[in-house]
LUMLUM-662550 format. One line per field, with one value per atom (N, C-alpha, C, O): residue number from 1; residue in three letters; atom name; x, y, z. Coordinates in nm, 2 decimals. Example, Ala and Ser with C-alpha at 12.3 -4.5 7.8 and 13.67 -1.06 7.14 Angstrom:
BEGIN
k [1/1/1/1/2/2/2/2]
r [ALA/ALA/ALA/ALA/SER/SER/SER/SER]
a [N/CA/C/O/N/CA/C/O]
xx [1.32/1.23/1.32/1.42/1.28/1.37/1.29/1.34]
yy [-0.57/-0.45/-0.33/-0.33/-0.22/-0.11/0.00/0.11]
zz [0.78/0.78/0.78/0.85/0.71/0.71/0.79/0.80]
! end
This chain:
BEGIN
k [1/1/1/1/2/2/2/2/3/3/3/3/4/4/4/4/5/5/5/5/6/6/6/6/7/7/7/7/8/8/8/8/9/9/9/9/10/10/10/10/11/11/11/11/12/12/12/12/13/13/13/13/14/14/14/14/15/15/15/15/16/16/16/16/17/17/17/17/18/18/18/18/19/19/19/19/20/20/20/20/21/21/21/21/22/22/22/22/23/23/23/23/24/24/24/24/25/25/25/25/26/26/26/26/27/27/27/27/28/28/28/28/29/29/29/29/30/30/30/30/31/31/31/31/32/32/32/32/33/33/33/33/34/34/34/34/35/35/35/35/36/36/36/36/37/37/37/37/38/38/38/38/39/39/39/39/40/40/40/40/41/41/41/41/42/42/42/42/43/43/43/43/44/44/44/44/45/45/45/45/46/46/46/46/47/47/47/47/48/48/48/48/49/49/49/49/50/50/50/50/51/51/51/51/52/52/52/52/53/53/53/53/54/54/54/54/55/55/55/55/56/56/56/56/57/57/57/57/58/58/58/58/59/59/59/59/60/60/60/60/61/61/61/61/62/62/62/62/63/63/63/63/64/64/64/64/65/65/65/65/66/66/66/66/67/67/67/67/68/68/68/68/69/69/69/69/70/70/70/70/71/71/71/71/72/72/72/72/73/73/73/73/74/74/74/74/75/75/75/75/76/76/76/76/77/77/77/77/78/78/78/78/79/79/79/79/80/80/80/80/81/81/81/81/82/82/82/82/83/83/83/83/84/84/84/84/85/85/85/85/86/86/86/86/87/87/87/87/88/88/88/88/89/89/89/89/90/90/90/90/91/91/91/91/92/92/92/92/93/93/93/93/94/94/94/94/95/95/95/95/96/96/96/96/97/97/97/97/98/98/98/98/99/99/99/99/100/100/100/100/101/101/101/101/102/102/102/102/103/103/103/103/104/104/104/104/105/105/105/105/106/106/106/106/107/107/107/107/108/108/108/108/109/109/109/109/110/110/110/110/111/111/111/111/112/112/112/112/113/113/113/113/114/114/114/114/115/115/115/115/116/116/116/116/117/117/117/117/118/118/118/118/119/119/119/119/120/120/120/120/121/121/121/121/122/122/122/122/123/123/123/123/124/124/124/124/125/125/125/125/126/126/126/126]
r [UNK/UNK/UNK/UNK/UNK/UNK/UNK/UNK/UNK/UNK/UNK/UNK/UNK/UNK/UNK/UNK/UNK/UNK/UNK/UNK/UNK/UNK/UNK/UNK/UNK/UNK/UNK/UNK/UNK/UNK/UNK/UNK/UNK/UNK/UNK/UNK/UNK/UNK/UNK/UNK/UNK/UNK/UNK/UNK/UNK/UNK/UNK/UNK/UNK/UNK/UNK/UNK/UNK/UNK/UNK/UNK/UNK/UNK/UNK/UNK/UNK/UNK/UNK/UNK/UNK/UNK/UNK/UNK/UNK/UNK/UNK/UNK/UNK/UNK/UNK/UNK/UNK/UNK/UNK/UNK/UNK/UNK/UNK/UNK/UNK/UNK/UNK/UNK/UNK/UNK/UNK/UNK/UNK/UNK/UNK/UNK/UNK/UNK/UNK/UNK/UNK/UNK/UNK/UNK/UNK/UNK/UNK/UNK/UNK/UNK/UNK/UNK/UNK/UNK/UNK/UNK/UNK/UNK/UNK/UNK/UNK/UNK/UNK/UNK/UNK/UNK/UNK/UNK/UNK/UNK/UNK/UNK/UNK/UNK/UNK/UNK/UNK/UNK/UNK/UNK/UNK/UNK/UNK/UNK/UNK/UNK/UNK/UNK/UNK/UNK/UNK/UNK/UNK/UNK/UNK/UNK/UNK/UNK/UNK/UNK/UNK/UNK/UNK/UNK/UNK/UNK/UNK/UNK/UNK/UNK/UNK/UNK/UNK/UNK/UNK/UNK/UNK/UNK/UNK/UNK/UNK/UNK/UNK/UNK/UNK/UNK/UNK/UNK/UNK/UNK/UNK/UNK/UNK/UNK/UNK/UNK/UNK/UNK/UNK/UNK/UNK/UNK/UNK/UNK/UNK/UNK/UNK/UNK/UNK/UNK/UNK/UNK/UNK/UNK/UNK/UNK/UNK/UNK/UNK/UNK/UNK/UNK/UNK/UNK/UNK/UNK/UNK/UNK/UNK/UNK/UNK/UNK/UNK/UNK/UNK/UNK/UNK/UNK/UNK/UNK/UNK/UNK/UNK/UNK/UNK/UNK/UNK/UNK/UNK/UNK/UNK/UNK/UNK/UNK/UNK/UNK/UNK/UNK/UNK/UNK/UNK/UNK/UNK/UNK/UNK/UNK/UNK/UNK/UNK/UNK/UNK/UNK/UNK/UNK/UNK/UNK/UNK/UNK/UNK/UNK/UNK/UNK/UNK/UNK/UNK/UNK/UNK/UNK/UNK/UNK/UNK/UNK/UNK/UNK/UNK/UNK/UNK/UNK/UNK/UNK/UNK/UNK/UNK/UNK/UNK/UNK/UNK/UNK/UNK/UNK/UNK/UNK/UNK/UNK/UNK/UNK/UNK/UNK/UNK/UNK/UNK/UNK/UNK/UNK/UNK/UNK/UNK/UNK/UNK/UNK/UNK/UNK/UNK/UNK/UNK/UNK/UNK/UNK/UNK/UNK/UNK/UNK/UNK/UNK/UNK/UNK/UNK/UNK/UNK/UNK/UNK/UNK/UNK/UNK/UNK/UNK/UNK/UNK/UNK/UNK/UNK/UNK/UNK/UNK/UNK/UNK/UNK/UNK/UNK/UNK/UNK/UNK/UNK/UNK/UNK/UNK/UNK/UNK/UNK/UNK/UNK/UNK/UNK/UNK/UNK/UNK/UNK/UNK/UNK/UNK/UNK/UNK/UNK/UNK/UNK/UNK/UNK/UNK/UNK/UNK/UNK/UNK/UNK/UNK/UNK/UNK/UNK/UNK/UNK/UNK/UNK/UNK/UNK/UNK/UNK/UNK/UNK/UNK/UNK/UNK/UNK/UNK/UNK/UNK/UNK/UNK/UNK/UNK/UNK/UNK/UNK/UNK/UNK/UNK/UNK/UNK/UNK/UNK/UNK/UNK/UNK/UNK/UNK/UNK/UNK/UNK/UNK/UNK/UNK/UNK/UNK/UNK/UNK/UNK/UNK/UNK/UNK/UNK/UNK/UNK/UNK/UNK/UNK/UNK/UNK/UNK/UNK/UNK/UNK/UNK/UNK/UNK/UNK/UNK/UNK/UNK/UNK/UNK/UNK/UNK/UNK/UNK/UNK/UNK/UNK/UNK/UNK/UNK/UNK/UNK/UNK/UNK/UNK/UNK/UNK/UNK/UNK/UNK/UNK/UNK/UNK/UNK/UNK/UNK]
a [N/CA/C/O/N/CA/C/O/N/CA/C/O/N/CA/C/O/N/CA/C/O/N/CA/C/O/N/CA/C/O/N/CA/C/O/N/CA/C/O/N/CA/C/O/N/CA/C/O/N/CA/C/O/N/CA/C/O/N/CA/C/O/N/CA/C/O/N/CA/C/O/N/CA/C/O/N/CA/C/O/N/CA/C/O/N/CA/C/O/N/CA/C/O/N/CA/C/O/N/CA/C/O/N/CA/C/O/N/CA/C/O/N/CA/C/O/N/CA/C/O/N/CA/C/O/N/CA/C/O/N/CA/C/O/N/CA/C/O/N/CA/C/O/N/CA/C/O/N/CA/C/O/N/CA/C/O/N/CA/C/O/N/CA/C/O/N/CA/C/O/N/CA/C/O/N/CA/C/O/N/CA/C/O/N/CA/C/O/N/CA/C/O/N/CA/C/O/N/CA/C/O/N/CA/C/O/N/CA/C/O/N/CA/C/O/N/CA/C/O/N/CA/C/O/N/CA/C/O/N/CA/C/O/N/CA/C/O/N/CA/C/O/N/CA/C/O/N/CA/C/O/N/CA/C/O/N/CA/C/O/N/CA/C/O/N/CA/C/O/N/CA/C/O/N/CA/C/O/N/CA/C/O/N/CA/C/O/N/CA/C/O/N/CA/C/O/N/CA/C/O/N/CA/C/O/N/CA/C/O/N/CA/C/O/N/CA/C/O/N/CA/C/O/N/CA/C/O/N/CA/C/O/N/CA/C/O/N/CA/C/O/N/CA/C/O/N/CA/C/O/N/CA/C/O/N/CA/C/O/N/CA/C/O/N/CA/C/O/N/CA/C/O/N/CA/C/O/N/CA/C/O/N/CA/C/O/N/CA/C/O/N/CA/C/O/N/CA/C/O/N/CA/C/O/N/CA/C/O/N/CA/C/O/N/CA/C/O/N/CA/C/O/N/CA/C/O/N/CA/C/O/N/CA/C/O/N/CA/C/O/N/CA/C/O/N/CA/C/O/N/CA/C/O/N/CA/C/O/N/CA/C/O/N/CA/C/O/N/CA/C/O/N/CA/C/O/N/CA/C/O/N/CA/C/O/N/CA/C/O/N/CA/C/O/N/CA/C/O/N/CA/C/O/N/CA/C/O/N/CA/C/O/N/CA/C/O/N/CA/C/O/N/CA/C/O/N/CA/C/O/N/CA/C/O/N/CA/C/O/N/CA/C/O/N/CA/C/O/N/CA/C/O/N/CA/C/O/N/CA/C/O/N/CA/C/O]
xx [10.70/10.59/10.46/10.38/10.45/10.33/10.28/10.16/10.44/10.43/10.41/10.39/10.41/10.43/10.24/10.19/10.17/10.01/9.98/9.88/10.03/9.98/9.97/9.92/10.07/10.11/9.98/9.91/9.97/9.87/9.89/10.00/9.76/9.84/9.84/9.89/9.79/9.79/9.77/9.66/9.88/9.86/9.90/9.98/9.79/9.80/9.80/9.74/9.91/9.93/9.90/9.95/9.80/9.83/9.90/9.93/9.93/10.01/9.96/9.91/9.99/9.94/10.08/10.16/10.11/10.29/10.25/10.34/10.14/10.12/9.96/9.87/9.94/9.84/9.71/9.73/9.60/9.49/9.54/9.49/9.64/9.65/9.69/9.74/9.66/9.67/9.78/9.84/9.80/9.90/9.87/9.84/9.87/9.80/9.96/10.01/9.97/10.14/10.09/10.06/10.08/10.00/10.15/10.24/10.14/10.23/10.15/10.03/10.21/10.13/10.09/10.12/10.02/9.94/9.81/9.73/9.78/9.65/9.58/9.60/9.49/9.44/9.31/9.27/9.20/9.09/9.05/8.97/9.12/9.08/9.07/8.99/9.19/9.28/9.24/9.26/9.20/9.16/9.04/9.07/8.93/8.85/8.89/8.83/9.04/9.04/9.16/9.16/9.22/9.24/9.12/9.12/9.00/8.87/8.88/8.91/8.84/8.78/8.86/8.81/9.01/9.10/9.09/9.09/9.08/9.07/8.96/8.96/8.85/8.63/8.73/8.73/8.79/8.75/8.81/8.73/8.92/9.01/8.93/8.93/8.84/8.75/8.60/8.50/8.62/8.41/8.41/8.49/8.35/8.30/8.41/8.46/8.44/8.51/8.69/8.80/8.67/8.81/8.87/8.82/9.05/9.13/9.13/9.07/9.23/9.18/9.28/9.28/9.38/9.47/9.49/9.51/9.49/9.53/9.63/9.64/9.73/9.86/9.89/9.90/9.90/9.85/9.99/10.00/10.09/10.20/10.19/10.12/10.28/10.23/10.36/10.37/10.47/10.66/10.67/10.78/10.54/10.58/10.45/10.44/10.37/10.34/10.41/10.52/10.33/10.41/10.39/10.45/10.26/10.20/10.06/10.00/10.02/9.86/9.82/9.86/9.71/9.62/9.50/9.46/9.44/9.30/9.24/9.19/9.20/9.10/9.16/9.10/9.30/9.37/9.36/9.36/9.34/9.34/9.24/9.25/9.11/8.99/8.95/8.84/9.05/9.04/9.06/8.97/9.19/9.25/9.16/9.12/9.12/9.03/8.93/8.90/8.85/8.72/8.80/8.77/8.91/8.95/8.95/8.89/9.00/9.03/8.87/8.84/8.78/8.68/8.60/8.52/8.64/8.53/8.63/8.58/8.79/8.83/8.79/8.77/8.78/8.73/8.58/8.54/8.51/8.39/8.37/8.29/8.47/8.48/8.54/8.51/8.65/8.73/8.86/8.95/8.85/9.02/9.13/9.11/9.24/9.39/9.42/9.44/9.43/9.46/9.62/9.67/9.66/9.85/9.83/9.76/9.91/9.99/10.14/10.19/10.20/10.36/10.39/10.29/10.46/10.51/10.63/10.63/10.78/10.85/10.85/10.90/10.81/10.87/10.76/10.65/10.82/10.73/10.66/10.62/10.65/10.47/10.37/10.26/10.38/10.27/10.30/10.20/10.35/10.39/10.35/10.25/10.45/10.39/10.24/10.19/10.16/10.03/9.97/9.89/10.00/9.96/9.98/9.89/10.07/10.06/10.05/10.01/10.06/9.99/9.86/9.81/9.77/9.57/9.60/9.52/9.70/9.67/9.60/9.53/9.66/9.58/9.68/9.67/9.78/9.93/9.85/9.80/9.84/9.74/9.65/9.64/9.55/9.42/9.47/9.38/9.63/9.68/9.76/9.79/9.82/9.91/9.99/9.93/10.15/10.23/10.35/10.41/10.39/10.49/10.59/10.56/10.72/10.85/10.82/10.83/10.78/10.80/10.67/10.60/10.65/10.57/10.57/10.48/10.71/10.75/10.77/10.83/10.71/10.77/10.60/10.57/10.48/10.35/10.33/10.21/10.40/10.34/10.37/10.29/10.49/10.56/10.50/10.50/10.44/10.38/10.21/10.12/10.21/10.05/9.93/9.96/9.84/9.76/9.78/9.70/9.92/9.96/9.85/9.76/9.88/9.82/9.83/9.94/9.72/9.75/9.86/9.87/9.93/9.98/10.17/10.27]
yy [11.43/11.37/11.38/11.29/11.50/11.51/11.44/11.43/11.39/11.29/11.14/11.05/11.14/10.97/10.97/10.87/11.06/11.10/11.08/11.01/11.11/11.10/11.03/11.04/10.91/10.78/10.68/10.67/10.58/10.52/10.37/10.32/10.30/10.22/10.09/9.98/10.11/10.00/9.99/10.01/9.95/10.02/9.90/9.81/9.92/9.80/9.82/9.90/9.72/9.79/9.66/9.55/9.67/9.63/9.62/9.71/9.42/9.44/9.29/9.21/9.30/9.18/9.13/9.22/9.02/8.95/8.83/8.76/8.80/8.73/8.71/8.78/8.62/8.65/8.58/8.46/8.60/8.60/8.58/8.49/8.68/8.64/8.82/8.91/8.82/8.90/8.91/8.82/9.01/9.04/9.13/9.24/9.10/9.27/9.22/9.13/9.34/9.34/9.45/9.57/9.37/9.44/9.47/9.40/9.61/9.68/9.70/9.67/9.73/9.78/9.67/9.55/9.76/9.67/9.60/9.67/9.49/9.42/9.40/9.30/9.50/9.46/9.49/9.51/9.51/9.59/9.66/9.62/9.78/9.84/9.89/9.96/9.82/9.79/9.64/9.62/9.56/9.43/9.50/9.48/9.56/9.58/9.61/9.57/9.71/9.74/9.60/9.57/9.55/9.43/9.32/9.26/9.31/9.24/9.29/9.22/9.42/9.56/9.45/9.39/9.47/9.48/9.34/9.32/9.22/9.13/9.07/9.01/9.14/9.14/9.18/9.09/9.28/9.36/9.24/9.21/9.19/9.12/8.96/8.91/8.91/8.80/8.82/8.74/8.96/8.99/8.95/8.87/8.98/8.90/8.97/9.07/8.89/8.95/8.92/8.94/8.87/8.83/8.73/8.67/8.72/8.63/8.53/8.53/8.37/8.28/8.24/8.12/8.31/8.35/8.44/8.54/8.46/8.56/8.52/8.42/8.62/8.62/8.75/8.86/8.71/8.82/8.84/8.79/8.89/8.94/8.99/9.09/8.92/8.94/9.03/9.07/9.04/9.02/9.17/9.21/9.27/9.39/9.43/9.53/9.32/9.30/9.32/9.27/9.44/9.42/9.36/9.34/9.35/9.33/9.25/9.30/9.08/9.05/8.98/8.88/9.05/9.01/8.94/8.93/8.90/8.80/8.81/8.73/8.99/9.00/9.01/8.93/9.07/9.02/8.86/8.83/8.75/8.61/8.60/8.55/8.66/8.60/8.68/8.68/8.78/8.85/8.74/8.70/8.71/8.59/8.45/8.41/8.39/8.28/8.30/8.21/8.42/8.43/8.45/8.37/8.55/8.54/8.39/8.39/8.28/8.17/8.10/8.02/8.13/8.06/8.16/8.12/8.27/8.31/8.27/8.22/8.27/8.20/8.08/8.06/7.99/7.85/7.85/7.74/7.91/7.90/7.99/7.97/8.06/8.13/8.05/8.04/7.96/7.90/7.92/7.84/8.04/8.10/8.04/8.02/8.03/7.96/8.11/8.20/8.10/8.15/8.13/8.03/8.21/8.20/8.30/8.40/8.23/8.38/8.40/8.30/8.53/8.50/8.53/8.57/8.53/8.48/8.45/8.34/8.55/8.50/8.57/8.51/8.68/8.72/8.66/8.61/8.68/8.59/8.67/8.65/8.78/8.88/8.82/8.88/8.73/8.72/8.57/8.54/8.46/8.32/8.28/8.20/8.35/8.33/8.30/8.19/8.46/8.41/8.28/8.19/8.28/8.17/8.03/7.93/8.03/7.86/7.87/7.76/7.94/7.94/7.89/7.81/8.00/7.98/7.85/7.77/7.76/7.62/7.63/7.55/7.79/7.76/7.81/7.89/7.75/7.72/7.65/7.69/7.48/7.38/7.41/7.35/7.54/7.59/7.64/7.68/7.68/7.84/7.76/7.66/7.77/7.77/7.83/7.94/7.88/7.95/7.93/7.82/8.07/8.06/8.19/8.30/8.13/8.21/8.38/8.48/8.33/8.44/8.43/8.33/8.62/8.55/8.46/8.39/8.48/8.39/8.24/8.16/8.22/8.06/8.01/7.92/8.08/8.06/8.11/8.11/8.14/8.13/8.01/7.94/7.98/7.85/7.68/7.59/7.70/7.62/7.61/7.54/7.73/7.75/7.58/7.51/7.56/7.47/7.37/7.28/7.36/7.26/7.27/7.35/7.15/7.13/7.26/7.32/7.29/7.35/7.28/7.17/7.41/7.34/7.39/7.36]
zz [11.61/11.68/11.59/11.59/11.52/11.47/11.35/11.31/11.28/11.17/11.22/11.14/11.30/11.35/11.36/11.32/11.42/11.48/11.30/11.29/11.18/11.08/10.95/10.84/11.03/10.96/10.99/11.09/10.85/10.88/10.96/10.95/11.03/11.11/11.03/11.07/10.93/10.84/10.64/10.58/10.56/10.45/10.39/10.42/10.27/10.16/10.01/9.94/10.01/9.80/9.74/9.77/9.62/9.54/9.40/9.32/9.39/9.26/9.24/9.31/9.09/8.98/8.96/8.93/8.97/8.97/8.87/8.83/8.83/8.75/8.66/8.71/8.56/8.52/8.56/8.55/8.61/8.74/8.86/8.92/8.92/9.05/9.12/9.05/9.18/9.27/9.39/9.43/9.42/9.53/9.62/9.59/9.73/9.85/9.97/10.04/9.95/10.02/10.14/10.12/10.27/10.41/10.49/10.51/10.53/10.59/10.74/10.75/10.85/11.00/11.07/11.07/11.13/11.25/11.22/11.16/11.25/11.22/11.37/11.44/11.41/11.51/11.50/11.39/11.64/11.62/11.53/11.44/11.54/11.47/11.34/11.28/11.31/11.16/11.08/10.96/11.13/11.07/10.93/10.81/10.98/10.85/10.76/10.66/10.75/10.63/10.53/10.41/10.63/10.55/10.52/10.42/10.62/10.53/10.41/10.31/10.41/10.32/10.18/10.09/10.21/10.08/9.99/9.87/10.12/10.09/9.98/9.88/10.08/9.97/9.85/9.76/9.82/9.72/9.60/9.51/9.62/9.58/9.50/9.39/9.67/9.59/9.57/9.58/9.53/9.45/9.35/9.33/9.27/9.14/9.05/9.09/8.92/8.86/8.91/8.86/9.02/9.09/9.02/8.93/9.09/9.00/9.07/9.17/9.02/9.09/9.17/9.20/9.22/9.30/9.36/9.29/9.48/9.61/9.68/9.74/9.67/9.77/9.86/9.81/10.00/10.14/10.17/10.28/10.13/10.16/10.32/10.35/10.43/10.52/10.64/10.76/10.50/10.58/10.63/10.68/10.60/10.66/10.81/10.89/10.80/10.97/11.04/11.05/11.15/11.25/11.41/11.52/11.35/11.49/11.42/11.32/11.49/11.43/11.53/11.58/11.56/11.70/11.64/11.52/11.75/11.71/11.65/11.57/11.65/11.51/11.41/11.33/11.31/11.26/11.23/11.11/11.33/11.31/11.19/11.08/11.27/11.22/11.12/11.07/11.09/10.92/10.82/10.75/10.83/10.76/10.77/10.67/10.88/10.88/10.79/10.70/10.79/10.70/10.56/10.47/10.53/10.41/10.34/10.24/10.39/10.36/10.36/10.27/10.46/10.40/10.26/10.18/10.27/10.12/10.05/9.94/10.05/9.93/9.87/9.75/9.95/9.90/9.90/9.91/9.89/9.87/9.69/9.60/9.69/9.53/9.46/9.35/9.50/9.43/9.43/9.40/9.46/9.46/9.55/9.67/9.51/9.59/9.64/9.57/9.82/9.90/9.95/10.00/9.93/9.97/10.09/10.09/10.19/10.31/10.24/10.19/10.23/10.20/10.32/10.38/10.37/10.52/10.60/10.65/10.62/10.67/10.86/10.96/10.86/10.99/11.14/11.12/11.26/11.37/11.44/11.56/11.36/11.42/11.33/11.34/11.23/11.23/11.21/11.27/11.17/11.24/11.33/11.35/11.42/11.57/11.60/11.60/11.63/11.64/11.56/11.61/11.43/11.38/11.42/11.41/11.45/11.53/11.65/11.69/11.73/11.83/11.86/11.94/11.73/11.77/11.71/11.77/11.59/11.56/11.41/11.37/11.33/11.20/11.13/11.04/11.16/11.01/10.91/10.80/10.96/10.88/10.76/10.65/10.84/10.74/10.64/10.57/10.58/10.48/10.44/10.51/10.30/10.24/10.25/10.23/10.30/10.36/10.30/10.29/10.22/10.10/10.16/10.21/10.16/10.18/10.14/10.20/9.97/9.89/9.83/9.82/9.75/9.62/9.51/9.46/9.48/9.39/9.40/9.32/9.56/9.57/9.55/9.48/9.62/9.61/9.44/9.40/9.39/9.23/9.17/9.09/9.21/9.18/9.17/9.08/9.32/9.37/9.36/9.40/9.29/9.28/9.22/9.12/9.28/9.27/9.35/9.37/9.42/9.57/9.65/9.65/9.75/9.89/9.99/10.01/10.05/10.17/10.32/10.38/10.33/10.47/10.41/10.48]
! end
């Protein structure tokens, strides 16, 4: 019991899978209270000096609630305001789900894998 009170509820790794792009592979829960530090990871990712690719590995969510939502919505507007191509990777339906639900599949590029959003990199959204 006392290990489970010491686990974090939300953990993110970075990795570089290609050259200017970025990868943040999001593990946990995205809610309340947990959403900042995915802002947090995300800022850090498109501050200055950033690559021109971001991919939000999303397949170890386990849970993404509203604020969660609107982590990712703002992610996606400071990306396009820097310039940067915004990928979700994206197969399981904790975090799908809410996504079409609120109606903002449309707004994201939404890739199987990383390797299919590297593939496809500079495509249409949607």
């Amino acid at each position: 019991m006392a290990q489970a009170a010491t686990e974090e509820p939300i953990r993110i790794q970075l990795e570089e899978p290609a050259d200017d792009t970025a990868l943040l592979k999001v593990f946990g829960e995205i809610d309340m209270l947990t959403s900042p530090v995915l802002r947090d990871g995300i800022a850090e990712q498109l501050g200055p000096g950033g690559r021109a690719r971001l991919l939000v590995d999303l397949d170890g969510v386990e849970f993404l609630g509203t604020s969660g939502l609107a982590a990712l919505v703002e992610a996606r507007s400071s990306a396009e305001d820097r310039g940067v191509e915004l990928w979700l990777v994206c197969t399981n339906r904790q975090v799908l789900r809410p996504l079409e639900i609120a109606g903002l599949t449309a707004l994201f590029r939404i890739a199987d894998t990383a390797g299919e959003a590297l593939r496809t990199a500079g495509g249409a959204a949607g």
